[in-house]
C-alpha positions as CSV (number, residue, x, y, z in Angstrom):
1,X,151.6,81.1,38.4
2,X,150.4,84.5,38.1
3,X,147.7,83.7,36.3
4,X,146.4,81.2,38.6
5,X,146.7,83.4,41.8
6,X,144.9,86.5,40.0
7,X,142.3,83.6,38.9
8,X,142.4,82.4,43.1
9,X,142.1,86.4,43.6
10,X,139.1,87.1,41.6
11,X,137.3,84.1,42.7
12,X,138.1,85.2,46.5
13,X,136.8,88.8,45.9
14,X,133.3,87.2,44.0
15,X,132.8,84.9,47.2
16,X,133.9,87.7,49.7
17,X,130.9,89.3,47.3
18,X,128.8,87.0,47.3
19,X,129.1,86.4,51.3
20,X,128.8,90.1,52.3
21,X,125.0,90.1,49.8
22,X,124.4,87.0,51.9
23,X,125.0,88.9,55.2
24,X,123.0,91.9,54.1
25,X,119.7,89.5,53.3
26,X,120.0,87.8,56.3
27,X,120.5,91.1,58.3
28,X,117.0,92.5,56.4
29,X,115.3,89.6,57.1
30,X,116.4,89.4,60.9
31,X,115.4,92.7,61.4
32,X,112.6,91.9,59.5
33,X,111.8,89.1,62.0
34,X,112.6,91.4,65.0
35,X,110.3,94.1,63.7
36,X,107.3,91.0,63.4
37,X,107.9,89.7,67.0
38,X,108.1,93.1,68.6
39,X,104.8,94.2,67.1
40,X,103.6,90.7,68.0
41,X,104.5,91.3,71.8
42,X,103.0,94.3,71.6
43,X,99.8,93.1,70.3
44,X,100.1,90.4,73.2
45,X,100.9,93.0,75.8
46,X,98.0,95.2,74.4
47,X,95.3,92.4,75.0
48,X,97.3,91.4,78.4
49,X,96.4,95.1,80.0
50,X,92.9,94.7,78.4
51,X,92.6,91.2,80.6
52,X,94.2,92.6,83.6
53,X,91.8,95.6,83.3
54,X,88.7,93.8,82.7
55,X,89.5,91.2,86.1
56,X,90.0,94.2,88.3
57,X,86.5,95.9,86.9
58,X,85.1,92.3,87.3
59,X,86.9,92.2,90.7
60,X,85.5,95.7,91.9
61,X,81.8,94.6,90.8
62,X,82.2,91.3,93.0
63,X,83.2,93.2,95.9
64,X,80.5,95.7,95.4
65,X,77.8,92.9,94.6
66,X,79.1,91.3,98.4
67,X,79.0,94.1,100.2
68,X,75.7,94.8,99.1
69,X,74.5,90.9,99.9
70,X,76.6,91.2,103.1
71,X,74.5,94.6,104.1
72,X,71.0,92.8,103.1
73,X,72.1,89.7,105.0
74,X,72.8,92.1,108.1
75,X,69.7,94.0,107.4
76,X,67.5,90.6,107.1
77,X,69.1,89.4,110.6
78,X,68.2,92.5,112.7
79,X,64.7,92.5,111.6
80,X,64.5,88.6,112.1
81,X,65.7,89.1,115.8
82,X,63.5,92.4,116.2
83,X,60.6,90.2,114.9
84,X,61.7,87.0,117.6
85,X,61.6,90.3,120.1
86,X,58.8,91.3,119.1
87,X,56.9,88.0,118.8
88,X,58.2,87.1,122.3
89,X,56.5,90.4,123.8
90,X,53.5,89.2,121.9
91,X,53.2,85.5,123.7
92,X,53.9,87.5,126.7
93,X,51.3,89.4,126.5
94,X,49.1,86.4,125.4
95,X,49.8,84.1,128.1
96,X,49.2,87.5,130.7
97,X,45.8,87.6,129.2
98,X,44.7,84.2,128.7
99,X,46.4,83.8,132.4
100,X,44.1,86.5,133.3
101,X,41.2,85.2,131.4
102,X,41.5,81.6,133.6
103,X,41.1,83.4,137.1
């Protein structure tokens, strides 16, 4: 009986063994894991800034590009209605003289 429960004690302490090797592999490898998907995230958050950086130069450009269509389009209208202003002070002046011209 003796015998058998030194035999059950031994076997016992080899699993308990063989169980706490098990636990230290999968504890490297987890970390080893965990080290891999941090550095991944990292690498993901890296090229996220990059995006979000690039769409707000891309952004600013736009909004720089507009204002400077806006300001043409402004410029272009006031010389249009100088221009009708202008033309209409012409035919003015046309009709006075051909009106004159008639008498």
């Amino acid at each position: 009986m003796t015998c058998q429960l030194k035999a059950n004690e031994e076997a016992l302490l080899a699993e308990k063994r063989h169980n706490l090797e098990n636990l230290r592999l999968q504890e490297q490898r987890y970390e080893k894991m965990k080290n891999h998907a941090m550095q991944q995230l990292e690498i993901a958050n890296k090229k996220l800034e990059s995006f979000v950086k690039d769409h707000a130069i891309e952004t600013t450009k736009l909004k720089a590009s507009l204002k400077k269509e806006e300001i043409a389009r402004s410029s272009i209208t006031e010389q249009l209605m100088q221009k009708t202003k202008e033309n209409a002070e012409l035919m003015k002046i046309c009709d006075e003289l051909i009106s004159g011209q008639g008498s």
